[in-house]
C-alpha positions in Angstrom: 112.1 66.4 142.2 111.7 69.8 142.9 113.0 72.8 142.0 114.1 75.5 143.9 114.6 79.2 143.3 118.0 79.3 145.1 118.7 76.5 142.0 117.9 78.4 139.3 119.8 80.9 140.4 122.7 78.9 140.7 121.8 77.2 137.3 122.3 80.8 135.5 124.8 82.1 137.5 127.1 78.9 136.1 125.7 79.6 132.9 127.0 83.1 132.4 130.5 81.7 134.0 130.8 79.6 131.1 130.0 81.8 128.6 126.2 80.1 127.8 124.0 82.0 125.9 120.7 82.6 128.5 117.8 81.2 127.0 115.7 83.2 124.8 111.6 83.5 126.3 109.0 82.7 123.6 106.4 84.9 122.8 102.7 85.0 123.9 99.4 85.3 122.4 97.5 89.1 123.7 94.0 90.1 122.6 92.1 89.3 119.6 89.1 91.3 118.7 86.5 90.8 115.5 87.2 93.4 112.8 84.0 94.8 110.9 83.0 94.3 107.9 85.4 91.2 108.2 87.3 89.9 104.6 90.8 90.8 106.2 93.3 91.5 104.0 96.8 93.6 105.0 97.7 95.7 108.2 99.3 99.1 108.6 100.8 100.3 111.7 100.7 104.5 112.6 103.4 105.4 115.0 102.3 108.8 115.0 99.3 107.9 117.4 100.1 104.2 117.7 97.0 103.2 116.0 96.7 100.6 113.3 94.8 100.4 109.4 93.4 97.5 108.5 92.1 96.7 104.8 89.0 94.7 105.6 86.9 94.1 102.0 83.6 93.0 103.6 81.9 89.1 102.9 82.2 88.3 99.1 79.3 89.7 96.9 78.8 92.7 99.4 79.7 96.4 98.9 81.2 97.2 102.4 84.9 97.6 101.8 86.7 99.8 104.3 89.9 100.4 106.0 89.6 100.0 110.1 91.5 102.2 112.6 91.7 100.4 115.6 93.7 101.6 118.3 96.8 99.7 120.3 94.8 97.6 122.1 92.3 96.9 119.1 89.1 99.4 120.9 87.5 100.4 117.2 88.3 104.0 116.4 86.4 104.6 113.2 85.7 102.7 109.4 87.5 104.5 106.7 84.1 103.8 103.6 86.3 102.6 100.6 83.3 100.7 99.3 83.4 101.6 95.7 87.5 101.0 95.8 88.0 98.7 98.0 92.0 97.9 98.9 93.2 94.9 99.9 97.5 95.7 100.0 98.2 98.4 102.2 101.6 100.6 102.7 101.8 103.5 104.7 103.6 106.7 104.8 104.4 108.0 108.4 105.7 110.9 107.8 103.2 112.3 105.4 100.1 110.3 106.8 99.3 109.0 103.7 98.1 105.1 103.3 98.5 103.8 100.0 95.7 100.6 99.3 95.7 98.2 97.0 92.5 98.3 94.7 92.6 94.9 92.8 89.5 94.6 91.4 90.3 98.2 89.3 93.7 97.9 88.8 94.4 101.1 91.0 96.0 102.7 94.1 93.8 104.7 96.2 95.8 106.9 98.3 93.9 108.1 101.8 94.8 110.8 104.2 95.0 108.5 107.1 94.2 111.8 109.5 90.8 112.4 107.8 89.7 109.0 106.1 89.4 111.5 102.9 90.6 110.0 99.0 93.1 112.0 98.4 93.9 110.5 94.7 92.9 107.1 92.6 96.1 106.2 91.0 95.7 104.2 87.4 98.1 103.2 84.8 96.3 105.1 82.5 92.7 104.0 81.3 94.0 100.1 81.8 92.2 98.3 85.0 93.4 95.1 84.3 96.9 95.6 86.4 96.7 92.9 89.2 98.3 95.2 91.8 99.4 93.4 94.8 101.8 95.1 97.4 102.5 98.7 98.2 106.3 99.3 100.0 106.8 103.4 100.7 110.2 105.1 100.6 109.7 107.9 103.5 112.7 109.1 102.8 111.9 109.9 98.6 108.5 109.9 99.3 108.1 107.5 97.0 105.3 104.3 97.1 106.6 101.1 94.8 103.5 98.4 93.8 104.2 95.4 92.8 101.8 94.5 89.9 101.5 90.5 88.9 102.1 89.5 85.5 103.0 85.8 84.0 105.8 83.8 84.0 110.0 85.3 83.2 109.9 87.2 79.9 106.0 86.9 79.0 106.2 90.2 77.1 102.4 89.9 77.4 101.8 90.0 81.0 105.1 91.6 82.0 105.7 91.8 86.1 106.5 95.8 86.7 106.8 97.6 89.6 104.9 100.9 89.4 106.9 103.8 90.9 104.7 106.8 92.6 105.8 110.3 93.5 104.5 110.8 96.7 104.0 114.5 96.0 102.1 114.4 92.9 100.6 111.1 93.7 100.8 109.9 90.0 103.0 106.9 88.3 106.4 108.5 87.6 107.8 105.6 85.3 107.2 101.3 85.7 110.0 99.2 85.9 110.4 95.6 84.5 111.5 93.0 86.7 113.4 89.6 86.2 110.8 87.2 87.9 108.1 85.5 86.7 104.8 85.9 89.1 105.8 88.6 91.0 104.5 89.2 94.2 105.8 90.6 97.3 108.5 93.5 97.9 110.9 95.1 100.7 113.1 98.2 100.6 116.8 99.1 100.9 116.3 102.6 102.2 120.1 103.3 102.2 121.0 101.5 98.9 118.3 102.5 97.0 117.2 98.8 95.8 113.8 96.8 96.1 113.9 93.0 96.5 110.8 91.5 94.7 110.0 87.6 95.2 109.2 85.8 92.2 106.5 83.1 93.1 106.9 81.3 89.8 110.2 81.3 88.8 111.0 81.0 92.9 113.4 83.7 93.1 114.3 87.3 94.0 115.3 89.7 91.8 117.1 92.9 92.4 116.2 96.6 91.3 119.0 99.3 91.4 115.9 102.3 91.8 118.1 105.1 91.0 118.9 103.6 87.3 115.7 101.4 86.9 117.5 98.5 86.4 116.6 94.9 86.8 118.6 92.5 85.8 119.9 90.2 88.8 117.6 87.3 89.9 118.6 84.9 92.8 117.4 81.4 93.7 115.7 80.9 96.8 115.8 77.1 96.8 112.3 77.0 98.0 108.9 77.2 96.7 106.5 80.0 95.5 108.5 82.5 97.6 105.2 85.3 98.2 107.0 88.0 100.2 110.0 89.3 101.9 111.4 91.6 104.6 114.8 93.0 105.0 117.2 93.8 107.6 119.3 96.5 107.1 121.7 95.8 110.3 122.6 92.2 109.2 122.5 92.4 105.6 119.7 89.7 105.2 116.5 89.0 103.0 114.0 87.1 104.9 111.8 84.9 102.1 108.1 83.3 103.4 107.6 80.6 100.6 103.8 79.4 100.4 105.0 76.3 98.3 107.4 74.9 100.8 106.2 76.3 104.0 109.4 77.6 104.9 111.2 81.0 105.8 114.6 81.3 103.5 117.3 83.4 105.1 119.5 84.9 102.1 122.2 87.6 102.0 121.4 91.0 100.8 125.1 91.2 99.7 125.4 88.2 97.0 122.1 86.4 97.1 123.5 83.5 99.4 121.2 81.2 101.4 122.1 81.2 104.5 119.6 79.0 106.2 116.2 77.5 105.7 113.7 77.0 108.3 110.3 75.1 108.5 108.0 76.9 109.5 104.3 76.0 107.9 101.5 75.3 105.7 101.2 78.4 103.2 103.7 80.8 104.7 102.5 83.5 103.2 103.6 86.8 104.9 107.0 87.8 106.8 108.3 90.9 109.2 111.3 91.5 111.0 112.1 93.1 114.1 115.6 94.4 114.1 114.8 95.6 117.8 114.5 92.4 119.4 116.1 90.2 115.9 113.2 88.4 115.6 111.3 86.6 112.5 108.0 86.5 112.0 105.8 84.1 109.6 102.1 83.7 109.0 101.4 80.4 107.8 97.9 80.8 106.0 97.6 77.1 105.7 98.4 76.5 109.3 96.9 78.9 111.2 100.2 79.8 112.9 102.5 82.7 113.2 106.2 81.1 114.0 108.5 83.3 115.5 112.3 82.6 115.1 115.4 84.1 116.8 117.4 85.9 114.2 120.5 85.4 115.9 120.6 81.5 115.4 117.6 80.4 113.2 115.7 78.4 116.3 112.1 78.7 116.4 110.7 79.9 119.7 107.1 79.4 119.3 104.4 78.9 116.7 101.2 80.4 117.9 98.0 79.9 116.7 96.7 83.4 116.0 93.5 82.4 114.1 91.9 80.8 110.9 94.1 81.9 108.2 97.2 84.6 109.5 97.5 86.7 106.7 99.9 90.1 107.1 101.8 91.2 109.9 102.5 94.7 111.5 105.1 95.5 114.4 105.0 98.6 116.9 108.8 99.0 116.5 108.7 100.8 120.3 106.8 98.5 122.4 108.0 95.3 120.2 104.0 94.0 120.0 103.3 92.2 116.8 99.7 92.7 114.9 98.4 89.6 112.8 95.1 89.6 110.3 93.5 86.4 110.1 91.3 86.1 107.8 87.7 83.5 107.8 86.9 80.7 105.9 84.6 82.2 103.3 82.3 80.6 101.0 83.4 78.9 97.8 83.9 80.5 94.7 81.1 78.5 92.5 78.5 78.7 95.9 74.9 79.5 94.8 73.3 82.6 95.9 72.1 82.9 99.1 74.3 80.1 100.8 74.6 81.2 104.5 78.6 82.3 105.5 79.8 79.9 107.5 81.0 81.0 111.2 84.2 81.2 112.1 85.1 82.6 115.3 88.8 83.0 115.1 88.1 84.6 111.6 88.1 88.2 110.2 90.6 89.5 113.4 93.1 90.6 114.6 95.4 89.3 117.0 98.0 90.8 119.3 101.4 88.8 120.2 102.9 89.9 123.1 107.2 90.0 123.2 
């Protein structure tokens, strides 16, 4: 039977009589475009010139570690040579133009002046390498970057989980904080409360720092597994946990620690954003090779798209609503002997647009 416009019409119009909520449209896969040297990692988003950094470490074995500028529509601008540093975690200061990377290999921060591609500082906890830095989350409005450094399990006073706390102005560690989780990973910022939200991938919680005193001491339950990172919404009061265990997005309150709802989503969820804009949920499942969108206003999940080989990070262009995804290739295996060709991977080592 067919269907005809003068229907549909008719079909909403009766809709918004009875107070039905119109349906939501899901979200579409844009371009994808190869990044050079490839070994994707995170993805910053400039809203200054609407341009996007990418951390991209080069094949495995190889010296070629940059940062990509690529503009909106992925066109290469220029590669940022971090080959003696390279970063893998990437934050990013708008206001002063300063991208703060990740160097995991030395235990450091590299900070860049994103304008120029110049090092501007290396940032070390003194003469010890052996931090396993992960994340980098930047306070604009303290001008302040927090990194989330990986230790062992709860109260291993031997590997202890910090969070390293950076002046922006100085560019040097100001103090390091001690955190209630064991395997800490991921991080997101309560600009007007003056907390960060770390996930705890082995002790699968999320604990609470009060930044003005330093203090650490409340850790919730997620009820999921290995919980890797987390976004916030400051609007609705909600944490939104991607858990690479169970393959799920946890939705917890901000307030009291509460979940509110759990969601499937897939394989590895590994990374999540939030667009208060259009209250949407984003997930790359690593393990799946999908990003799943899902409506923040009731939980449902409008689409998992497959992006590419292994989604990674996720970056949003808060103004034009379009969503940025690393994927990163299948690479060659850790014990592989030398000179074992890289596999090819075409949906591998890019970057993919999805479209609102």
């Amino acid at each position: 039977m067919s269907v005809t416009r003068t229907s549909l019409i008719a079909s909403a119009a009766v809709a918004l009589c009875l107070g039905l909520a119109a349906p939501v449209a899901a979200q579409s896969l844009g371009a994808t475009a190869k990044i050079e040297p490839g070994g994707l990692y995170e993805i910053a988003f400039n809203p200054a010139d609407s341009t996007l950094l990418v951390a991209a470490t080069g094949p495995r074995g190889e010296t070629r570690g940059s940062v990509a500028h690529l503009k909106a529509d992925l066109t290469p601008l220029a590669l940022i040579d971090v080959s003696k540093t390279p970063v893998y975690g990437l934050g990013f200061n708008a206001k002063t133009q300063v991208l703060y990377g990740t160097v995991t290999r030395t235990g450091s921060v590299l900070a860049l002046d994103a304008r120029t591609g110049k090092v501007i500082a290396e940032i070390k906890d003194g003469d010890d390498d052996s931090a396993h830095v992960r994340e980098v989350i930047v306070d604009e409005q303290r001008n302040k970057a927090y990194v989330t450094t990986v230790g062992g399990q709860a109260g291993d006073t031997s590997r202890p989980n910090l969070v390293w706390v950076i002046d922006g102005a100085t560019n040097t560690i100001e103090r390091k904080i001690k955190t209630p989780v064991g395997v800490l990973t991921g991080a997101a910022l309560d600009v007007a409360g003056n907390r960060l939200f770390v996930t705890g991938m082995g002790s699968q919680d999320i604990g609470v720092i009060d930044l003005a005193k330093g203090d650490a001491a409340v850790a919730w339950p997620t009820g999921s597994k290995e919980p890797a990172n987390v976004a916030y919404d400051a609007a609705g009061k909600r944490l939104f946990v991607a858990s690479q265990g169970s393959g799920d997005l946890t939705v917890m309150s901000s307030v009291d620690g509460k979940v509110i709802r759990q969601v499937a989503t897939g394989k590895g969820a590994l990374s999540v954003a939030y667009d208060g804009g259009l209250d949407r949920v984003y997930v790359a499942n690593r393990g799946e090779g999908t990003v799943t969108v899902v409506n923040g206003k009731d939980y449902a999940v409008l689409a998992n798209l497959a992006t590419g080989t292994m989604p990674q990070t996720i970056a949003i262009d808060r103004k034009t609503h379009l969503v940025y995804v690393t994927n990163k290739a299948k690479g060659l295996p850790r014990n592989a002997p030398a000179g074992t060709p890289v596999p090819e991977d075409p949906t591998g080592d890019t970057v993919t647009i999805i479209k609102p």
